[in-house]
N, C-alpha and C positions, 0 to 999 in steps of 0.2 A: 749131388743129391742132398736133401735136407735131413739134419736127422731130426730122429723123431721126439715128440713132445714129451719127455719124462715127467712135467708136471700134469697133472692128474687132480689134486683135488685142493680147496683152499687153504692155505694154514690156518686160517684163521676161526672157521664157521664150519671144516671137513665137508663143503660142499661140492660137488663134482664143476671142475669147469669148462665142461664140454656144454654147457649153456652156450645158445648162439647170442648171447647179449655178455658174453662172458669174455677177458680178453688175458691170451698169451701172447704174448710177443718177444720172440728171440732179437737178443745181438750182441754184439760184443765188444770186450774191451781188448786188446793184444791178443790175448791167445784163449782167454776164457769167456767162456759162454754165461751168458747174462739173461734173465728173463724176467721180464716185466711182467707182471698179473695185475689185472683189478677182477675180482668177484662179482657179480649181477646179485648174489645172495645177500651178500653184506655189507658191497660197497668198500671192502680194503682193498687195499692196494700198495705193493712192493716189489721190490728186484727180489728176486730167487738165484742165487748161483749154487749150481752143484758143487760137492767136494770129495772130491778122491779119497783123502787121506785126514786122519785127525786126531793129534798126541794131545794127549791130556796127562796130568801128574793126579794120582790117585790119592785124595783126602783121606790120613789115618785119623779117624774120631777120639779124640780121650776115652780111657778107657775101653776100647776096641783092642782085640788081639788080631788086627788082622796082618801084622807084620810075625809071623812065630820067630820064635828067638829073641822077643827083646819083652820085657818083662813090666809089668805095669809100674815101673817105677822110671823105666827110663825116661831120658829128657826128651827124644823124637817125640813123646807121645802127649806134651806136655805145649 
């Protein structure tokens, strides 16, 4: 069974791409799913891959306390 289309709408213009001039197209590369879109609305066009998972390291601003415990003078913050 195929599964089903999780893209939905465009990134780019948020137009729905259930347009019948509108194209998804699944496939893959090893083990991950890969999806081609072009928009009828806008005319973009790109690969979509979903992603499970996704670490990021958290930006402390100068002057932000968003670290408690460490004091506006320390050097992290600098």
């Amino acid at each position: 069974m195929w599964p089903e289309n999780p893209i939905r709408f465009c990134p780019h213009c948020g137009q729905s791409l259930d347009h019948p001039k509108s194209l998804v197209n699944l496939f893959w590369t090893a083990t991950t799913d890969v999806y081609f879109c072009w928009c009828y609305h806008c005319h973009w066009r790109g690969e979509i891959t979903p992603v499970e998972r996704v670490e990021s390291a958290e930006v402390v601003e100068e002057g932000s306390m968003a670290m408690p415990g460490l004091a506006p003078s320390s050097p992290y913050l600098h």
